[in-house]
N, C-alpha and C positions, 0 to 999 in steps of 0.2 A: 230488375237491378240486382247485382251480387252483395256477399255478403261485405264487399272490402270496396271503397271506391278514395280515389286523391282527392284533397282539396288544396288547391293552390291559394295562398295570400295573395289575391290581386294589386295591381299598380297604387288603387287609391281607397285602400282595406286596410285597417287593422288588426294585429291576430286576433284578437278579441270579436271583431266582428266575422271574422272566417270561424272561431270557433261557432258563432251565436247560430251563423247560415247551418256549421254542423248537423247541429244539436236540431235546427227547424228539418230540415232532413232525415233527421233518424238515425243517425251516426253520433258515435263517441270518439273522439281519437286515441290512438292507442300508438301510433309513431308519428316524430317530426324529423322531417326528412332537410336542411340547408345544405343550398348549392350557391357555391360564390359564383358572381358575374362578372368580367374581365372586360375591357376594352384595350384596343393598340392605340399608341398616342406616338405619331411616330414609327420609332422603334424601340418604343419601350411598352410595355403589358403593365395598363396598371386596375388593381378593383374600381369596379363602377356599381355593384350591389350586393345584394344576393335575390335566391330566388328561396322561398319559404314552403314548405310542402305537407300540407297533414295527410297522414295515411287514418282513414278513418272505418270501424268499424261499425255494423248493424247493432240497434240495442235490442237485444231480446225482450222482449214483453210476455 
């Protein structure tokens, strides 16, 4: 595994629990990365979420 891997907020995760998976992992995060989500209704583009993103770091020991 590299020194930098993502961790994506899943569908039914709280950040909290994406950190906790982190942390079991061996990673710190060190960026958060959000990306809105759009849907078309029609013709009109309206938000439908976001997508949540940790960039996580190795912990040196």
């Amino acid at each position: 595994m590299g020194k930098k891997q993502l961790f994506e907020v899943k569908e039914n995760e709280t950040i909290d629990d994406c950190l906790k998976r982190m942390e079991q992992q061996g990673f710190i995060p060190i960026k958060r990365i959000e990306k809105p989500i759009f849907k078309e209704e029609g013709n009109e583009v309206i938000p439908a979420g976001r997508q949540i993103i940790f960039e996580g770091k190795r912990k040196e020991e």
